[in-house]
C-alpha atoms as one frame of an Amber mdcrd trajectory, in Angstrom:
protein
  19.419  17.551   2.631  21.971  18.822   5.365  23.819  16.401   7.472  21.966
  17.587  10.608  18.489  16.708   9.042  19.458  13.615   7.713  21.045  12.172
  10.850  17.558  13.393  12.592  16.117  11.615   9.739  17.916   8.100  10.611
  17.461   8.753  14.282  13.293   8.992  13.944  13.701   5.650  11.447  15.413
   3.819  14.500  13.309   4.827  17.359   9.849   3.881  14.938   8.449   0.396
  15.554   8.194  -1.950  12.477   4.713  -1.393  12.536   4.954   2.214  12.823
   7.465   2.436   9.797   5.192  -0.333   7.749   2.040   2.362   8.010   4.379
   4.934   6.599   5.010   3.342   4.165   1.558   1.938   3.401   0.415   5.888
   3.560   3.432   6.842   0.661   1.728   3.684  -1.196  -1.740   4.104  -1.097
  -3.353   5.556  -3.944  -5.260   8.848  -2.983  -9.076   8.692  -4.081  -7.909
  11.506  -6.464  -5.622   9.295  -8.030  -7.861   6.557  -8.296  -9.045   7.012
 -11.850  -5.547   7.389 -13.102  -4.003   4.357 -11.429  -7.157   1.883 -11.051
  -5.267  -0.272 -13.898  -1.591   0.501 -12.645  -0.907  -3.422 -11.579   2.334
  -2.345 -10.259   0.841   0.371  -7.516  -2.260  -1.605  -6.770   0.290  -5.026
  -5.635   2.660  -2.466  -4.144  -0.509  -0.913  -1.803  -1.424  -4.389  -1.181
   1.427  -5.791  -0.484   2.576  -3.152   2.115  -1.162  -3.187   3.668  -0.460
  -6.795   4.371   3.042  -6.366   5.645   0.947  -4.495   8.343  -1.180  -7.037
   9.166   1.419  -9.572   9.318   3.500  -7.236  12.062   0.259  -6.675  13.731
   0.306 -10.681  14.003  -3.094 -10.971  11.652  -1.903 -13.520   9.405  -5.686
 -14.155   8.130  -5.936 -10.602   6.732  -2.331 -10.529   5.288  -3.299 -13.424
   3.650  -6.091 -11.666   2.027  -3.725  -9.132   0.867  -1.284 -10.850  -0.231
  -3.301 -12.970  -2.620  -4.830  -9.651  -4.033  -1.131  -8.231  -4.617  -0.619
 -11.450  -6.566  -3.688 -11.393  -8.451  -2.629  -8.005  -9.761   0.466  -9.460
 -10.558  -0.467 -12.542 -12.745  -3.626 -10.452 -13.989  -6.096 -12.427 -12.413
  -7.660  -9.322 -10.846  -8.569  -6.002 -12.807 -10.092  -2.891 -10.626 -13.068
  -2.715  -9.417 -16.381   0.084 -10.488 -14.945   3.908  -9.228 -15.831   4.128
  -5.795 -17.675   7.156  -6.150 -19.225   6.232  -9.481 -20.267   2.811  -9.659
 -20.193   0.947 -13.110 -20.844   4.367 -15.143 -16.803   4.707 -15.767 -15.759
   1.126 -16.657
């Protein structure tokens, strides 16, 4: 990366909201519906989507639904949770 587009880089990072910079970074961690099947049981990515999704709530001052998320990123974390039926499937792929 040149100089020039990294110091454009830092200069779009400090002129983005927290908000705005917390839903790019919940879009990098979100797991694509074609990636769904192959990281469904990937603990790790389904706390780190969580976790960011409820970073977003919490700077969008909902507290209730980053709440929500943040127990779900926990409950992948102590394996209290396992993933759901594919979305487009139902229970045919479990």
């Amino acid at each position: 990366m040149s100089e020039a587009t990294q110091l454009s880089n830092n200069d779009l990072i400090k002129e983005a909201s927290a908000v705005e910079l917390a839903r790019a970074l919940a879009e990098r961690l979100a797991i694509a519906p074609n990636d769904w099947h192959r990281l469904k049981a990937n603990r790790q990515a389904q706390a780190k989507q969580q976790v960011v999704s409820a970073l977003v709530f919490l700077l969008k001052d909902e507290p209730q639904e980053a709440l929500v998320r943040l127990q779900q990123a926990v409950g992948w974390l102590d394996r209290s949770i396992s993933a759901p039926p594919c979305p487009a499937h139902g229970d045919r792929h479990k």
